[in-house]
MIDOSE-1310 file (N, C-alpha, C; in nm, 2 decimals, decimal comma, always signed):
residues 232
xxxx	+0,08/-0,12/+0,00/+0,00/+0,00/+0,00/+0,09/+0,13/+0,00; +0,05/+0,23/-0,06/+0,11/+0,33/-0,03/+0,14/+0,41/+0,09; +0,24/+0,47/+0,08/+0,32/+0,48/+0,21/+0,39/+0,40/+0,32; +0,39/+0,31/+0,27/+0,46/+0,19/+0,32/+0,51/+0,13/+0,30
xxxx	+0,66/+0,03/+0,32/+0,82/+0,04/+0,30/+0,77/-0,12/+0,23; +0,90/-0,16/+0,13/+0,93/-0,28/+0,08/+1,04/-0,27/+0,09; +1,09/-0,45/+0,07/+1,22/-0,48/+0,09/+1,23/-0,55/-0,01; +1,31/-0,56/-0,11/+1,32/-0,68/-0,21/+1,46/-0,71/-0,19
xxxx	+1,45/-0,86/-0,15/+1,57/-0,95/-0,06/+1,59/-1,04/-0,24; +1,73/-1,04/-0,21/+1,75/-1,17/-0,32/+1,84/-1,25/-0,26; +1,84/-1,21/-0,16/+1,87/-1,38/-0,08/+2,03/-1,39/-0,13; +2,12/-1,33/-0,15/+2,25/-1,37/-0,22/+2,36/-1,46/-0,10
xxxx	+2,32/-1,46/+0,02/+2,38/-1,57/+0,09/+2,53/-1,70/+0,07; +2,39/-1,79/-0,03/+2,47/-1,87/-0,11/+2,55/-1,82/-0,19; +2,52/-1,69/-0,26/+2,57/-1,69/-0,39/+2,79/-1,66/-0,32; +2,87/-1,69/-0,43/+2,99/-1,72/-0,35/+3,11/-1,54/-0,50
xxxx	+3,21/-1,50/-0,51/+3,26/-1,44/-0,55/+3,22/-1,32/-0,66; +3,11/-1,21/-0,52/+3,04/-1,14/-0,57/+3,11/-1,01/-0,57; +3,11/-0,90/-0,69/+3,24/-0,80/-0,73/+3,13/-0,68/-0,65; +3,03/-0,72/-0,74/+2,93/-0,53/-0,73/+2,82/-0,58/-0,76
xxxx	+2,70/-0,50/-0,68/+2,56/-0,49/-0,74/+2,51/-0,38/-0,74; +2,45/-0,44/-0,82/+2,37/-0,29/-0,90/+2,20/-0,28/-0,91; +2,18/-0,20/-0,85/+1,98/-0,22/-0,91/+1,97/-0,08/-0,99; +1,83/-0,15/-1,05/+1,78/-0,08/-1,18/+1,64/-0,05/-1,13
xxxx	+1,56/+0,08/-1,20/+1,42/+0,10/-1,18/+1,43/+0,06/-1,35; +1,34/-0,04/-1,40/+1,32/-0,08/-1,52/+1,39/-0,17/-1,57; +1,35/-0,21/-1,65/+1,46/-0,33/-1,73/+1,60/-0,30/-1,80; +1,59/-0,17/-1,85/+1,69/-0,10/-1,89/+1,69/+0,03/-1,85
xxxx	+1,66/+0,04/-1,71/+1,71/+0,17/-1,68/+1,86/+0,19/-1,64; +1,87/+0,35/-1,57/+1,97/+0,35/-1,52/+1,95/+0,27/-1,36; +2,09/+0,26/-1,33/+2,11/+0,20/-1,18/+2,10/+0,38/-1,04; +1,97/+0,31/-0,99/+1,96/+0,36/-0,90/+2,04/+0,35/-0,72
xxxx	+2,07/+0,22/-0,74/+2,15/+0,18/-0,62/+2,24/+0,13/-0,63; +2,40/+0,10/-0,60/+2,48/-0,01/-0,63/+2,59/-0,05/-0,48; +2,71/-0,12/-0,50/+2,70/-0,11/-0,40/+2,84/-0,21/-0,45; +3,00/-0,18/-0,39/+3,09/-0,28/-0,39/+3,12/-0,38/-0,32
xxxx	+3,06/-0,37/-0,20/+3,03/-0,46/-0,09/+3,12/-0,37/+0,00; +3,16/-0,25/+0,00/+3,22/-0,15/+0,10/+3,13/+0,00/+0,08; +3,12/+0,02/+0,00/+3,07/+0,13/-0,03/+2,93/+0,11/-0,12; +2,85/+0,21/-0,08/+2,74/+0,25/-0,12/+2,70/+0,38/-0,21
xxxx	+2,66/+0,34/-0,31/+2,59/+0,48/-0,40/+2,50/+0,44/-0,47; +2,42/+0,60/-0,45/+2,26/+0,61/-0,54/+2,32/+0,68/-0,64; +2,38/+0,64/-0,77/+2,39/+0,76/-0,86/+2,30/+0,84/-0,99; +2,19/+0,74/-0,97/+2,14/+0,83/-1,08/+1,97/+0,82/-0,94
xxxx	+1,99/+0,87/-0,86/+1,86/+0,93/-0,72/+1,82/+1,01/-0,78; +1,65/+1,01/-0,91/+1,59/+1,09/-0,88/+1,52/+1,13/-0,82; +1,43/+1,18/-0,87/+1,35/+1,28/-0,78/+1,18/+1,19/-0,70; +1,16/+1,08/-0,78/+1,11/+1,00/-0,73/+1,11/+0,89/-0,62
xxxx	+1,26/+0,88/-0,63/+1,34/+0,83/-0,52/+1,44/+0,92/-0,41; +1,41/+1,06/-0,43/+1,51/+1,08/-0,34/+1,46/+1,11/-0,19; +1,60/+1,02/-0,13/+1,58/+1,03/-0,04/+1,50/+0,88/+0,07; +1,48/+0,77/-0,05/+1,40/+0,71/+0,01/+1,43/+0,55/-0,01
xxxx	+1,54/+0,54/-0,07/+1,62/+0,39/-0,15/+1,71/+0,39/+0,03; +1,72/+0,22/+0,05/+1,85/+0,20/+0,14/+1,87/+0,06/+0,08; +1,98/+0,04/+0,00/+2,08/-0,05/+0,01/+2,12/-0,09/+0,12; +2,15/-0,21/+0,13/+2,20/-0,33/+0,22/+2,30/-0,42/+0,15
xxxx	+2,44/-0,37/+0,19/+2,59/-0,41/+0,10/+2,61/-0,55/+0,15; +2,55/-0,62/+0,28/+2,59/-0,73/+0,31/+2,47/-0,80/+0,21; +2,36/-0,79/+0,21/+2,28/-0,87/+0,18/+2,23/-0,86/+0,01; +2,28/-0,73/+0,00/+2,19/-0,69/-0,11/+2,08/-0,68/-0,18
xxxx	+2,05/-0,63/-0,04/+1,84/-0,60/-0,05/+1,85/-0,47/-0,05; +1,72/-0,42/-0,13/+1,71/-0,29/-0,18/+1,57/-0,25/-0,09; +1,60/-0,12/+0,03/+1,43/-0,12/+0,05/+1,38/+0,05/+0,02; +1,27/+0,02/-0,05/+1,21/+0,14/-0,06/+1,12/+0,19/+0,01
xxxx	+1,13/+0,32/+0,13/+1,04/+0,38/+0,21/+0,97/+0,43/+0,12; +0,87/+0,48/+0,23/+0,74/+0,54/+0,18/+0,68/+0,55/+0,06; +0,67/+0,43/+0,02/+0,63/+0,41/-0,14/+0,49/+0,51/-0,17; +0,50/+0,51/-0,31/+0,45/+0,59/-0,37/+0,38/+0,49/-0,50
xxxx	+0,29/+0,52/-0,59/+0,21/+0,47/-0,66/+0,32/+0,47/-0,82; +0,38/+0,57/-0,79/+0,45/+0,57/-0,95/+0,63/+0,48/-0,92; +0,66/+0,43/-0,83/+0,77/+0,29/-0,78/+0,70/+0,19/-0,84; +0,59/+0,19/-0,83/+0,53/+0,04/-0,93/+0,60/-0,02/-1,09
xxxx	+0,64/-0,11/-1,09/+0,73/-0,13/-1,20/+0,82/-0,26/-1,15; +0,93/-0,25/-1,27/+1,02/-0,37/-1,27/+1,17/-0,32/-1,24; +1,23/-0,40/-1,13/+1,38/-0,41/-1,03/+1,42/-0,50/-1,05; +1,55/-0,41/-1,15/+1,62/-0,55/-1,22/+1,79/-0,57/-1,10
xxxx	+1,83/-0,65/-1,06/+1,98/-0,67/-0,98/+2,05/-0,72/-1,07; +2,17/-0,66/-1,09/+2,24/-0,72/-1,15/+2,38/-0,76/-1,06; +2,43/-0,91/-1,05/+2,52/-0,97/-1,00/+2,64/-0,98/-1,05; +2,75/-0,87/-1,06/+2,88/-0,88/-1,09/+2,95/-0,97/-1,01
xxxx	+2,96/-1,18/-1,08/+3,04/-1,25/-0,98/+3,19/-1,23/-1,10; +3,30/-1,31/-1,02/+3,43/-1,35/-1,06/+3,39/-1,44/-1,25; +3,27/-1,51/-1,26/+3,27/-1,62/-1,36/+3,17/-1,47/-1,46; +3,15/-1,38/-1,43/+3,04/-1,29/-1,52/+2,89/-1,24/-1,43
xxxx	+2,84/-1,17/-1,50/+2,76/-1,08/-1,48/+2,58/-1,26/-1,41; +2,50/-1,21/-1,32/+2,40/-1,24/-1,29/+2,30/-1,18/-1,28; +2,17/-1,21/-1,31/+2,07/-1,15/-1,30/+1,91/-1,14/-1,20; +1,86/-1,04/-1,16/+1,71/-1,09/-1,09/+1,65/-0,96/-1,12
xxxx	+1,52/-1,03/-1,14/+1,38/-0,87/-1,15/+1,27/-0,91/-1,05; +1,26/-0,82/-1,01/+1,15/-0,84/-0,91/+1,01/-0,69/-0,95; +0,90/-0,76/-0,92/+0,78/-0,66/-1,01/+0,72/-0,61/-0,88; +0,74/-0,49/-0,89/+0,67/-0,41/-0,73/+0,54/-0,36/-0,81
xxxx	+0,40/-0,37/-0,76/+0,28/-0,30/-0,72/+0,28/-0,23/-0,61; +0,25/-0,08/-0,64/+0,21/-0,03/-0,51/+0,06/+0,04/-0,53; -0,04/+0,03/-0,43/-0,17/+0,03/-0,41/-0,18/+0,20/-0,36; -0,28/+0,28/-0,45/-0,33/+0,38/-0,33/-0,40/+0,34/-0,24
xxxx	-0,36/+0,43/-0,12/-0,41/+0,43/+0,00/-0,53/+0,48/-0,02; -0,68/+0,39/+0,07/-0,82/+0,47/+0,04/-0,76/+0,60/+0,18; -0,88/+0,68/+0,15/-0,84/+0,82/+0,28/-0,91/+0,80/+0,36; -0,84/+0,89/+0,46/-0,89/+0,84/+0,60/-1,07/+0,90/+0,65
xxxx	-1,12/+0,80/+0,66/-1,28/+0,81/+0,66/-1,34/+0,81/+0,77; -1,42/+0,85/+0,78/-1,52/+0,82/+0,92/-1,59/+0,70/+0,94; -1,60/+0,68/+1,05/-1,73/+0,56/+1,00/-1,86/+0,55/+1,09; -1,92/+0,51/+1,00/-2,11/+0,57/+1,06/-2,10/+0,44/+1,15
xxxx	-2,18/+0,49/+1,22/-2,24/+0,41/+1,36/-2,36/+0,30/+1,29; -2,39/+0,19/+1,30/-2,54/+0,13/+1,31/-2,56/+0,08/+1,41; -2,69/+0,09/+1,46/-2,69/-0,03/+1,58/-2,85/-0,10/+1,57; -2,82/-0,20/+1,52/-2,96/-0,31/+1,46/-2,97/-0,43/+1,58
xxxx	-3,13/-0,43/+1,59/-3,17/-0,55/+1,66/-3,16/-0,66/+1,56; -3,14/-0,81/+1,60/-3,11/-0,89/+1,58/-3,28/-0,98/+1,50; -3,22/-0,97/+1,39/-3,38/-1,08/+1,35/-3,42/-0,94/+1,24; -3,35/-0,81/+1,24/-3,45/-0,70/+1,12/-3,30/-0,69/+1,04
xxxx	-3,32/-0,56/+0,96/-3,26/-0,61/+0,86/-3,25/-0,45/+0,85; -3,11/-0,40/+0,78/-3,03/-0,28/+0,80/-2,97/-0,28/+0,68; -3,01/-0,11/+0,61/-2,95/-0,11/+0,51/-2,82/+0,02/+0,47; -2,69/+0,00/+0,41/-2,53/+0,06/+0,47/-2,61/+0,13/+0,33
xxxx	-2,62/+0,25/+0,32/-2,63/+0,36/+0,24/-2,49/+0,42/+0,14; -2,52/+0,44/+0,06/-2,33/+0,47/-0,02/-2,36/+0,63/+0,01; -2,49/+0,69/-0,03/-2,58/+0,84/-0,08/-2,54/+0,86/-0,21; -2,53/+0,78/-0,26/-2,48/+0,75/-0,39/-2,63/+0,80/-0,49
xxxx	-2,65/+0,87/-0,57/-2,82/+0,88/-0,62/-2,85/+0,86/-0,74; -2,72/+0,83/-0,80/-2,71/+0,73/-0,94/-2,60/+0,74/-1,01; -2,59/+0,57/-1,05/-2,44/+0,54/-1,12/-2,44/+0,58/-1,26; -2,31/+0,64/-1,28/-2,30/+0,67/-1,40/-2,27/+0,53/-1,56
xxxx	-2,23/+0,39/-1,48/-2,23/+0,34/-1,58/-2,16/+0,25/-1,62; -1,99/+0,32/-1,54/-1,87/+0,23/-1,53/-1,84/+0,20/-1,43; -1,93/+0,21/-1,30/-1,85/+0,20/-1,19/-1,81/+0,03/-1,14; -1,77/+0,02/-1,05/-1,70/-0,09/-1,02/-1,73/-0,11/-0,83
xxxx	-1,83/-0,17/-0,79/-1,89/-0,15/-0,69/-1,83/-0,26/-0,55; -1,76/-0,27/-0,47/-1,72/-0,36/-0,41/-1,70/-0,30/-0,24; -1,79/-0,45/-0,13/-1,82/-0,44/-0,04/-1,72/-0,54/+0,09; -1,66/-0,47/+0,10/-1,58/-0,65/+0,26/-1,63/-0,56/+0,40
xxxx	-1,57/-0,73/+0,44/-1,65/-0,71/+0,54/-1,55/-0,77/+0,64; -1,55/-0,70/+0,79/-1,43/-0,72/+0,89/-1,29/-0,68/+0,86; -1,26/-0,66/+0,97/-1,06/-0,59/+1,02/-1,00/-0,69/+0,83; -1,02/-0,80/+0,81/-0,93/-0,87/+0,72/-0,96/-0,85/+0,56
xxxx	-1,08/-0,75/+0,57/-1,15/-0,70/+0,43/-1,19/-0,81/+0,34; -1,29/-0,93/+0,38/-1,32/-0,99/+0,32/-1,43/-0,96/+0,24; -1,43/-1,04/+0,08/-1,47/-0,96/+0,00/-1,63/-1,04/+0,03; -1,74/-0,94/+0,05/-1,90/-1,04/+0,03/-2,00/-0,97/-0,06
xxxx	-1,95/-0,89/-0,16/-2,08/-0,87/-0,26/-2,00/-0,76/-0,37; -2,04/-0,78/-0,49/-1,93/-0,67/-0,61/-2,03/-0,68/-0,72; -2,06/-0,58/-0,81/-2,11/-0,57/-0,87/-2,02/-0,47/-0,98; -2,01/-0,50/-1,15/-1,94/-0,45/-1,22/-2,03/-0,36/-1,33
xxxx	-2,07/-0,27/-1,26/-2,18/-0,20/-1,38/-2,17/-0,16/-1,56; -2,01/-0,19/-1,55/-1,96/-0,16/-1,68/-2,04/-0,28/-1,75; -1,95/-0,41/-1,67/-1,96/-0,50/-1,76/-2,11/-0,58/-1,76; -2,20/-0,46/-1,70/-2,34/-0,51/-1,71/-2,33/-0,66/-1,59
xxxx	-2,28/-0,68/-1,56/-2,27/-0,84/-1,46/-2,37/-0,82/-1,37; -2,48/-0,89/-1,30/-2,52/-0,95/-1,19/-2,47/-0,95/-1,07; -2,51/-0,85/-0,95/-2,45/-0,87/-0,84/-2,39/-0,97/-0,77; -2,26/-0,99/-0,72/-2,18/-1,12/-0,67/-2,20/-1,10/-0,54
xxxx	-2,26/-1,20/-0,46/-2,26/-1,23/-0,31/-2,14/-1,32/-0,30; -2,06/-1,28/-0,24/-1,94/-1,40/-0,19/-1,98/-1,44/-0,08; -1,99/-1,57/-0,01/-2,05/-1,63/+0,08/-1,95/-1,76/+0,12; -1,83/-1,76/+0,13/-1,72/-1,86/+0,14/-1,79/-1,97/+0,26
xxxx	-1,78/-1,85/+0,37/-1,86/-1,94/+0,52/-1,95/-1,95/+0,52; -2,05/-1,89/+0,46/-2,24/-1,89/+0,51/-2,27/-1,80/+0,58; -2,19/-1,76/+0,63/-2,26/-1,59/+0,76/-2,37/-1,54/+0,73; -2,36/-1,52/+0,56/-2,44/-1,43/+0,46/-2,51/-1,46/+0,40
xxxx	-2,53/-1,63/+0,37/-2,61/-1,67/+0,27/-2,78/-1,61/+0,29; -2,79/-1,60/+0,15/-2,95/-1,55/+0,14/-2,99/-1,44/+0,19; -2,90/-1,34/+0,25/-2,92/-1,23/+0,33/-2,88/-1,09/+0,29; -2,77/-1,10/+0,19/-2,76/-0,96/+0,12/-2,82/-0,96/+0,00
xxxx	-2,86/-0,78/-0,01/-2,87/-0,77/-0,18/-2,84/-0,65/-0,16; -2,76/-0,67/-0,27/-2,71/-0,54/-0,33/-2,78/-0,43/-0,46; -2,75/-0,31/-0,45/-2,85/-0,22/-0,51/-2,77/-0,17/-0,61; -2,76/-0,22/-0,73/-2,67/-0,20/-0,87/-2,73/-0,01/-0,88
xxxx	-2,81/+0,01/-0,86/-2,81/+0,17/-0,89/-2,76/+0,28/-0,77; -2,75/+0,26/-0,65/-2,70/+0,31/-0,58/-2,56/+0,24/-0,49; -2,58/+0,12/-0,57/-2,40/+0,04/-0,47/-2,47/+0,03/-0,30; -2,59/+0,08/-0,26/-2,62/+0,08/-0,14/-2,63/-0,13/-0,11
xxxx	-2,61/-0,16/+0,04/-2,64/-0,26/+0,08/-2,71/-0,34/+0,17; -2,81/-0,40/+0,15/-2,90/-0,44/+0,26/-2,88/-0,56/+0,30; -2,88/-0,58/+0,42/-2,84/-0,72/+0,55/-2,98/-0,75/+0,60; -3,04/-0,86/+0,53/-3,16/-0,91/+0,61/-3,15/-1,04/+0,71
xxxx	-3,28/-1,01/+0,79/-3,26/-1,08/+0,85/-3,09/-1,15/+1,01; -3,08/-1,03/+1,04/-2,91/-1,00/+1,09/-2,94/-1,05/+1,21; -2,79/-1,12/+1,23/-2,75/-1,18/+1,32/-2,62/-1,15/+1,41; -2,57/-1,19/+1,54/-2,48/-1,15/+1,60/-2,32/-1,13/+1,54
xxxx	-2,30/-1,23/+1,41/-2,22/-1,27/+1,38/-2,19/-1,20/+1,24; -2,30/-1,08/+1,26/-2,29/-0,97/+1,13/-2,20/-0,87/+1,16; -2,21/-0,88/+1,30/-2,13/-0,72/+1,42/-1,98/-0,72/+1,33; -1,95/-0,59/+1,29/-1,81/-0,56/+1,25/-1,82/-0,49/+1,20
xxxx	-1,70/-0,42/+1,08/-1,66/-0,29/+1,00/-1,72/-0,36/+0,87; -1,80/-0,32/+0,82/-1,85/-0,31/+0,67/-1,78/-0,20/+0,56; -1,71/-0,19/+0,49/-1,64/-0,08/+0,40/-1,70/-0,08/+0,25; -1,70/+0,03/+0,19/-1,78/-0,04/+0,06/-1,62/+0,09/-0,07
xxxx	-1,65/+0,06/-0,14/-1,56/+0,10/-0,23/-1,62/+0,08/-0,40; -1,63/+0,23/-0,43/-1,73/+0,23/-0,57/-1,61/+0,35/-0,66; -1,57/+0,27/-0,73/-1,43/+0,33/-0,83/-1,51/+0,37/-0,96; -1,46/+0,45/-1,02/-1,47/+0,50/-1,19/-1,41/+0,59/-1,26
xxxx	-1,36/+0,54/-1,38/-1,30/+0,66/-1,48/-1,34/+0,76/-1,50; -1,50/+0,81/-1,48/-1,57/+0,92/-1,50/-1,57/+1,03/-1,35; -1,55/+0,96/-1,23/-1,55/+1,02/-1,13/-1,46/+0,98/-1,00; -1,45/+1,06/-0,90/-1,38/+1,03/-0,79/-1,40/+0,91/-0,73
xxxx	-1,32/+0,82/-0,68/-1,34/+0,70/-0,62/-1,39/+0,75/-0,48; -1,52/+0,65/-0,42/-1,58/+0,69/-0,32/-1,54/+0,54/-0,23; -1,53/+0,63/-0,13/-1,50/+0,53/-0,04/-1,64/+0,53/+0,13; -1,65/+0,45/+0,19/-1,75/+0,45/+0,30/-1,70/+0,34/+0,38
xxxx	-1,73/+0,37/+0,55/-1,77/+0,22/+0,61/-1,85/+0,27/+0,73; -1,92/+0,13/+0,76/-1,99/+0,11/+0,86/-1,98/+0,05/+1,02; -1,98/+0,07/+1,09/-1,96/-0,03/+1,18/-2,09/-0,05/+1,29; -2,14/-0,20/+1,27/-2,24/-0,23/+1,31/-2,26/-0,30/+1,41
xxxx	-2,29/-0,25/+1,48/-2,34/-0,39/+1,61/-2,50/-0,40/+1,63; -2,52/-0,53/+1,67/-2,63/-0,62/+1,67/-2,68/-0,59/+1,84; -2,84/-0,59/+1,85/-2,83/-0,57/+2,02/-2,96/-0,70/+2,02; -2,97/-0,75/+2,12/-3,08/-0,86/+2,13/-3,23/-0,85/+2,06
xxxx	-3,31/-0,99/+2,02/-3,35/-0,96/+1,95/-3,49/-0,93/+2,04; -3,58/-0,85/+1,96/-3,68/-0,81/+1,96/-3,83/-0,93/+1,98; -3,87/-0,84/+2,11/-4,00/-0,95/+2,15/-4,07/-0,93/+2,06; -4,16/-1,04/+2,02/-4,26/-1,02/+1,95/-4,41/-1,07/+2,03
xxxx	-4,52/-0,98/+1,96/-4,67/-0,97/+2,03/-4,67/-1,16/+2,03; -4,69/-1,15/+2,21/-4,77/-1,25/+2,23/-4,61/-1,37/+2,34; -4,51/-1,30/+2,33/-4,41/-1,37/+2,36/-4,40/-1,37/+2,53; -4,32/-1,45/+2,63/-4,33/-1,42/+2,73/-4,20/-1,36/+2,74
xxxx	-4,19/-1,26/+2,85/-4,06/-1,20/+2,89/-4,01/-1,22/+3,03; -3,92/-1,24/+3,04/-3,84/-1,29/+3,25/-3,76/-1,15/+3,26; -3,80/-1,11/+3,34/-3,73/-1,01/+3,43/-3,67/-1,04/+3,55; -3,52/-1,10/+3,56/-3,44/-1,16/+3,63/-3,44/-1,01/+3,76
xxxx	-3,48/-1,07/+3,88/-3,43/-0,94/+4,01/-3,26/-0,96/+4,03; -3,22/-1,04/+3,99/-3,05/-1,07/+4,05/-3,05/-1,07/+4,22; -3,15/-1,14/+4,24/-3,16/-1,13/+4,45/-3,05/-1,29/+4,46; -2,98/-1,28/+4,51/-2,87/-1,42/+4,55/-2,96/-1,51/+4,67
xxxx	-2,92/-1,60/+4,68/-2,97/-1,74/+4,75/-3,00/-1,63/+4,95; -2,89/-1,59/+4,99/-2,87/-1,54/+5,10/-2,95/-1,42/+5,13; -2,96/-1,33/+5,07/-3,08/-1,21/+5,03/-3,21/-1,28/+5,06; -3,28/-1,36/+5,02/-3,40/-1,46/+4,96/-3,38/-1,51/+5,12
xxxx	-3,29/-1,55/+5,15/-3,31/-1,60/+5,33/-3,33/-1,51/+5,45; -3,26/-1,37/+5,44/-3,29/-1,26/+5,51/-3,40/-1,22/+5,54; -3,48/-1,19/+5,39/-3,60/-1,16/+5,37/-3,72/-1,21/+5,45; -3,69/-1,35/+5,45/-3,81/-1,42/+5,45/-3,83/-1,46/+5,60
């Protein structure tokens, strides 16, 4: 993700009568880092990198702080041994960060059914609609409006079966029928070429469920065994 550090290790350990290494941003770029196994230089540090490359002369791992979206690309090492030159590329993605958001409160009784609003009031067409669910961003419902597709419920465990639908014109989401095991951060994320990527989350908790006409209710006093003997 962006703003945050990679290391690309090539493990050179094993490798045995190594002169110089060298890394590359691209296949044929220039060498951004190199290194004689005493000394260290960045000689072609642009401005993309400056300031933010650290070589590691014993190991010859290259790490990049505070990544940025335009480091995405190909890192080529080149291994000057005693027998000739060696090679490695390693392919870095870096992800934008979503921004830092608020997140709405819900608080639903158990047994009704709660629906996460985007305020979205209509899609333009290409969007790309996608909802997880909990701290590990698991994915439970996506809908691709470009490609005309059918809303996708992911349902790996069942938590969810039969219980979401999702609303292809507003990306909004409805949880029927909710249970204890719904309680968590809901995040929804609606991307497009034509407009700003929208981001939202929720976090919901579940409170007991609701009596219904005709049901009996216990209203526990909490009087202990010893109380109940005093009294009497």
């Amino acid at each position: 993700m962006e703003g945050e550090s990679v290391t690309l290790n090539p493990d050179l350990s094993e490798i045995q009568g190594i002169n110089e290494i060298l890394w590359r941003f691209g296949a044929s770029g220039p060498v951004i880092a190199g290194t004689d196994g005493t000394k260290i230089s960045y000689p072609h540090l642009t401005e993309i990198f400056r300031d933010r490359l650290q070589l590691d002369h014993q190991t010859g791992s290259l790490t990049i702080n505070n990544t940025r979206t335009t480091d995405s690309g190909l890192y080529q090492l080149e291994i000057i041994l005693n027998t000739g030159p060696s090679y490695m590329t390693f392919s870095v993605t870096v992800y934008e960060s979503p921004p830092v958001i608020d997140v709405e409160m819900k608080s639903v009784t158990e047994g009704d059914s709660v629906t996460l609003q985007t305020d979205v009031t209509e899609l333009h067409g290409d969007e790309l609609i996608v909802w997880r669910f909990g701290d590990e961003g698991k994915l439970i419902a996506k809908c691709d409006i470009e490609a005309k597709s059918s809303p996708l419920h992911n349902d790996t465990d069942g938590r969810f079966r039969d219980r979401l639908k999702l609303d292809h014109q507003t990306g909004s989401l409805t949880i029927s029928d909710i249970r204890n095991t719904h309680s968590g951060l809901y995040t929804v994320k609606i991307s497009s070429s034509s407009k700003q990527t929208l981001y939202k989350r929720f976090s919901v908790t579940i409170s007991g469920e609701a009596a219904a006409e005709g049901d009996t209710i216990l209203f526990g006093t909490h009087v202990n065994e010893e109380e109940r003997i005093e009294e009497c």
